[in-house]
C-alpha positions as CSV (number, residue, x, y, z in Angstrom):
1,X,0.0,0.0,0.0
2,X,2.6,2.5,1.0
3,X,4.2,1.9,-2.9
4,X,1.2,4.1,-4.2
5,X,2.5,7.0,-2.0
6,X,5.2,9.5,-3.7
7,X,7.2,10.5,-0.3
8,X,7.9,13.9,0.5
9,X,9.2,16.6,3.1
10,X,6.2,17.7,5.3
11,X,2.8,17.1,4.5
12,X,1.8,19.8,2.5
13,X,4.2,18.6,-0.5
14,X,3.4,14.6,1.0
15,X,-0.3,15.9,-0.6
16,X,0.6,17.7,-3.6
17,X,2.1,14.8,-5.0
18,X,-0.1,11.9,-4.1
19,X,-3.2,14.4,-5.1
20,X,-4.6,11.6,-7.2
21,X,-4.6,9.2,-4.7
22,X,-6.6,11.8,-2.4
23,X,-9.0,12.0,-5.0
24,X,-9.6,8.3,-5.4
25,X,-9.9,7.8,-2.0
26,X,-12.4,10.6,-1.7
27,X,-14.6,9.4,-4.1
28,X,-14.7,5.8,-2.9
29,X,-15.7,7.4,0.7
30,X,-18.6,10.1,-0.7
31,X,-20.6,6.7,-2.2
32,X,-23.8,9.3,-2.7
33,X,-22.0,11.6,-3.8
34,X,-19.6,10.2,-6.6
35,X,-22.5,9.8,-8.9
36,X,-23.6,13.2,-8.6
37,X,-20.3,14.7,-9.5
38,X,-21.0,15.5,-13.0
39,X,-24.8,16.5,-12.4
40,X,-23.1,19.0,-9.9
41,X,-20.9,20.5,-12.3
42,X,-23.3,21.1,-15.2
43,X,-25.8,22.7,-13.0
44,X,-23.7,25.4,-11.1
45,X,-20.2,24.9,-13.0
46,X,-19.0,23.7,-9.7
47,X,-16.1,21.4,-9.5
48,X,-16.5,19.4,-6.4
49,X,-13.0,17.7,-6.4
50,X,-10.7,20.4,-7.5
51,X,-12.6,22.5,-4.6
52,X,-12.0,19.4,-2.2
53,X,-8.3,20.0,-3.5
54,X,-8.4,23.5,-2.7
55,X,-10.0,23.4,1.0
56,X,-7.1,20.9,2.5
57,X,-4.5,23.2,1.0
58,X,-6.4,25.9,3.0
59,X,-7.1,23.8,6.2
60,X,-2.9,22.6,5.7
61,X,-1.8,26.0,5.7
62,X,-4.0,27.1,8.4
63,X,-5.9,30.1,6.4
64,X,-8.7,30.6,8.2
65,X,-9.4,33.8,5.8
66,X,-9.1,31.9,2.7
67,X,-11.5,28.9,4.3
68,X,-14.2,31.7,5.1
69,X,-14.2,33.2,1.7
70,X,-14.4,29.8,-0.1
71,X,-17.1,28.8,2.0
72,X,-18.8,31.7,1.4
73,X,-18.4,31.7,-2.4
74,X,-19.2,28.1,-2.3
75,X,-22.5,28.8,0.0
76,X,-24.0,31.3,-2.8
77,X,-22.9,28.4,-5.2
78,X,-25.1,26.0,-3.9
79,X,-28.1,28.3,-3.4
80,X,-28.1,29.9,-6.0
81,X,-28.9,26.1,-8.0
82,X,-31.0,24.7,-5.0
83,X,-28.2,21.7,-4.2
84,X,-28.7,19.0,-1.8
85,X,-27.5,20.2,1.2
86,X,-27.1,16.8,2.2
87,X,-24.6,16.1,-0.4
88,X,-22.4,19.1,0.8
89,X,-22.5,17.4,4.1
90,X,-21.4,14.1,3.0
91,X,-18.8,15.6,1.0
92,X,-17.4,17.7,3.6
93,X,-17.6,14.5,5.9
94,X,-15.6,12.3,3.4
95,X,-12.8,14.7,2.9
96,X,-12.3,15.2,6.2
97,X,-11.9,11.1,7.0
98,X,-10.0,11.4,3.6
99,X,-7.8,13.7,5.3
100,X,-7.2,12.0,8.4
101,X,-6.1,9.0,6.4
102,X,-3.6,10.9,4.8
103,X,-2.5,12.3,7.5
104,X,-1.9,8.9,9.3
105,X,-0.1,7.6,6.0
106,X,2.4,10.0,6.2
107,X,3.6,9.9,9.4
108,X,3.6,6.0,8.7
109,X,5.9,6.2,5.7
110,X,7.6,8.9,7.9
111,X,8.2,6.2,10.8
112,X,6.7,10.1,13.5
113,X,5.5,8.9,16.3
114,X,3.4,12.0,17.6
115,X,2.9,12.9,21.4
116,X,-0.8,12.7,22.4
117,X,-0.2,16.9,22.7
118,X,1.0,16.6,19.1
119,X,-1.8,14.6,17.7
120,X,-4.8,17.1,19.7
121,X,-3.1,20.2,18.5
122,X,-3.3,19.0,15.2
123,X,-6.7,17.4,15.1
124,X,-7.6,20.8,16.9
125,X,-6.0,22.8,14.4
126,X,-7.3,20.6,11.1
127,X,-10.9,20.0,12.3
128,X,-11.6,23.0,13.4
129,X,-10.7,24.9,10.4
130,X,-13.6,22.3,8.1
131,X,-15.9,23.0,10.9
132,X,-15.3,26.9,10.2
133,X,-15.8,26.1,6.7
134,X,-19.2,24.1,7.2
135,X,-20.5,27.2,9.2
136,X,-19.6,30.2,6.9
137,X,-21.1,27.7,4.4
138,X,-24.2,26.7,5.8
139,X,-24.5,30.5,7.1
140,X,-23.8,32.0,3.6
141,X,-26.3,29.2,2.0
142,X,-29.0,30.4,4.7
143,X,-28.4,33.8,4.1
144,X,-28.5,33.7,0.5
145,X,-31.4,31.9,0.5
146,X,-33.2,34.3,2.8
147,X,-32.6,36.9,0.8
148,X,-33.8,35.2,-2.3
149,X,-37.0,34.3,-0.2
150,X,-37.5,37.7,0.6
151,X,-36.8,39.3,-3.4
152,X,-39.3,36.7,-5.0
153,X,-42.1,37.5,-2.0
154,X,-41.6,41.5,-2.8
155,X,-41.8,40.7,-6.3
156,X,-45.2,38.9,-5.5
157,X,-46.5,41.8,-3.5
158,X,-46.0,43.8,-6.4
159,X,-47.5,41.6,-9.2
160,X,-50.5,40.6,-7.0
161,X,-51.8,44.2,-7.2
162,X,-51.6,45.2,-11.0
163,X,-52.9,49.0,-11.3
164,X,-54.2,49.0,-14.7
165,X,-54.6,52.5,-16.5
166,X,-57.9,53.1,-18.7
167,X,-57.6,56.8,-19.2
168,X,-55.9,59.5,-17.1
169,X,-58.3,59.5,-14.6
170,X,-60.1,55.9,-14.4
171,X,-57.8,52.9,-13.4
172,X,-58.2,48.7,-12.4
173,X,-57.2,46.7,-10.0
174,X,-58.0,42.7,-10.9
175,X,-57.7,40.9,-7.6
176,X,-57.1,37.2,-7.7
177,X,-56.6,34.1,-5.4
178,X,-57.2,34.3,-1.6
179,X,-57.4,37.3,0.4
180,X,-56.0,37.3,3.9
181,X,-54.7,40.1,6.6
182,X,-51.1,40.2,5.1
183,X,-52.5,40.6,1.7
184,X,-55.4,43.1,2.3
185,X,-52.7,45.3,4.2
186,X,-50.6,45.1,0.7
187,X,-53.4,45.6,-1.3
188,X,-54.3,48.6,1.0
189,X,-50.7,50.3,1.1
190,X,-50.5,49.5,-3.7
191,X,-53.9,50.7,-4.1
192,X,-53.5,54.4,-2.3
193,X,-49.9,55.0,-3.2
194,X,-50.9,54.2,-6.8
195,X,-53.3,56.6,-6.5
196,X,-51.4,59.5,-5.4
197,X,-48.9,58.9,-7.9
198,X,-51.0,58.2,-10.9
199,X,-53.8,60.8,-9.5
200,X,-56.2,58.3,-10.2
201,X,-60.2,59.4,-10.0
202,X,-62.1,56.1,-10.8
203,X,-60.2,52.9,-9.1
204,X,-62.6,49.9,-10.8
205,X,-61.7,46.8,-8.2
206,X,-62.6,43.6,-9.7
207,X,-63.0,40.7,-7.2
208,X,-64.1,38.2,-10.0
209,X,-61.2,36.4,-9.8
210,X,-61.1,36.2,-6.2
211,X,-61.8,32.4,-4.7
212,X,-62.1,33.8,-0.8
213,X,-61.2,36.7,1.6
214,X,-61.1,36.0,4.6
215,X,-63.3,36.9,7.1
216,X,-60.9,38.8,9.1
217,X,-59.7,40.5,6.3
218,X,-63.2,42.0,5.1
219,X,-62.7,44.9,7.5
220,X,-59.4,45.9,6.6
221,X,-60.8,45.5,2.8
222,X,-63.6,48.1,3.7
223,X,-60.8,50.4,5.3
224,X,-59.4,50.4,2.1
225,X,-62.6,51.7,0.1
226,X,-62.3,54.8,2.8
227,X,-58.9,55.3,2.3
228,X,-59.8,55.7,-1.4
229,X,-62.5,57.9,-0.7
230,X,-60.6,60.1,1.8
231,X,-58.0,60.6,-0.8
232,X,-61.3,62.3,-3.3
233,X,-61.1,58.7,-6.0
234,X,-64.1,56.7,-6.1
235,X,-64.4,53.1,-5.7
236,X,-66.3,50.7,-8.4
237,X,-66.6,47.0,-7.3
238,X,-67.2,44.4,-10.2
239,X,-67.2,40.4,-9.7
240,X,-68.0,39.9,-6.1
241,X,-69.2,36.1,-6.0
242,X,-71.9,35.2,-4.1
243,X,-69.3,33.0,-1.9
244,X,-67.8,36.4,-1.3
245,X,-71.3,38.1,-0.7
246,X,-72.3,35.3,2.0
247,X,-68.8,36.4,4.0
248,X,-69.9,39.9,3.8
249,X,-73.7,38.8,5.1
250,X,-72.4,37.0,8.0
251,X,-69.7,40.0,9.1
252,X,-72.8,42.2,8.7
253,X,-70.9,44.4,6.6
254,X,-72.7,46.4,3.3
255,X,-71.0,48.5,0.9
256,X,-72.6,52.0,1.4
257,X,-72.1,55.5,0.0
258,X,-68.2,55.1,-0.6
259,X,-68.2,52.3,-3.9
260,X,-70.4,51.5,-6.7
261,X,-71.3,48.0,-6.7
262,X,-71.3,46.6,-10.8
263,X,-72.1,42.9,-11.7
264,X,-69.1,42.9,-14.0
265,X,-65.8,44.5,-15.6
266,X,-67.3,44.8,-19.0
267,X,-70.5,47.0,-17.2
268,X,-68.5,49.1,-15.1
269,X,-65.8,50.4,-18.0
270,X,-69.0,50.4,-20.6
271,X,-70.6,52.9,-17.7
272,X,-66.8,55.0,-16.5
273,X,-65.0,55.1,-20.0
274,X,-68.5,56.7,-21.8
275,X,-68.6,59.5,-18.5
276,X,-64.4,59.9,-18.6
């Protein structure tokens, strides 16, 4: 066994040379992993053995720096595609046993026999720096992620609440989907911002695409309509279901003074377009 081994100085070099007997032995140990390898690479360009390569020099040389800015790198890497985490974490695993093994093969071809001092200090030294490197990983990943979440549900606030232009003065809002407290207090803050900005007269709010509002949210939906009405626009609803209508029954709630009711879209811009 110890004929596949180059020797050499210290144990940095003792790894540069046998680097494709670390790689061999990694692979055998990641079994889940191995066949993943290629998948890996064509998804997020991301070579998982040449950055294996890459972290023990690191972890050898003791730059903690260096480990916290791959892991980072490699944290928006893997976020960025939606990889298995658990593959990262078998991967990490295996090079670190991967390591150790190497580590015991040199000092064997070596003939050192290390103090038990000795051998903490440097599984102190060598584990802790991976360890760093899972955590500025799996805290970069996180992160990432969060941030993703967080673009995509702005984005969704936005696009939920289209403000349609007619004419310069009349303007619709199709509502769709379910209507709850977070979304009635999005709808609310859209709908009068838009119409301060676009100076809208007419806002034409067409429920027909809506499956259910909550009942909770019914209130901060009629808020709304006073808002508008505060802000000198008038409100035209169009679409309300009867599903919706029974919701309003049981809250006791009935649109009064501050909206015009219409049975449809094609009614209410047939009635505001022909007066606009």
């Amino acid at each position: 066994m110890k004929n596949r081994f180059k020797q050499a100085d210290n144990m940095h070099d003792f790894f540069t040379a046998n680097k494709k007997q670390f790689k061999e032995a990694l692979l055998k140990k990641a079994v889940n992993v191995r066949d993943k390898i290629e998948e890996i690479h064509m998804i997020g360009n991301i070579n998982l053995i040449e950055n294996a390569v890459k972290l023990i020099h690191y972890v050898m040389e003791e730059d903690e720096d260096s480990v916290k800015t791959f892991a980072h790198q490699e944290g928006i890497a893997w976020a960025k595609q939606s990889l298995t985490l658990s593959f990262k974490l078998e991967w990490i695993q295996a090079i670190r046993r991967t390591l150790w093994n190497f580590l015991e093969q040199y000092d064997g071809m070596n003939d050192i026999e290390r103090t038990s001092t000795e051998f903490y200090n440097m599984e102190k030294s060598n584990n802790d720096m991976i360890d760093q490197f899972l955590n500025s990983f799996f805290l970069s990943y996180s992160e990432y992620k969060d941030k993703l979440i967080e673009e995509t549900k702005t984005l969704v606030d936005k696009l939920s609440v289209p403000i349609i232009p007619i004419n310069s003065s009349v303007s619709i809002v199709p509502l769709t989907g379910t209507i709850d407290m977070y979304r009635a207090s999005i709808i609310e803050e859209k709908i009068l911002v838009g119409i301060g900005d676009q100076r809208i007269e007419t806002l034409i709010i067409d429920l027909s695409g809506v499956a259910k509002i909550e009942q909770n949210a019914v209130g901060q939906f009629l808020k709304l309509i006073d808002g508008i009405s505060m802000m000198g626009a008038k409100t035209v609803t169009t679409g309300i279901r009867p599903k919706i209508v029974h919701i309003l029954i049981e809250a006791g709630i009935q649109f009064e003074g501050d909206t015009q009711p219409m049975a449809n879209l094609q009614q209410a811009l047939k009635a505001h377009i022909h007066y606009n």
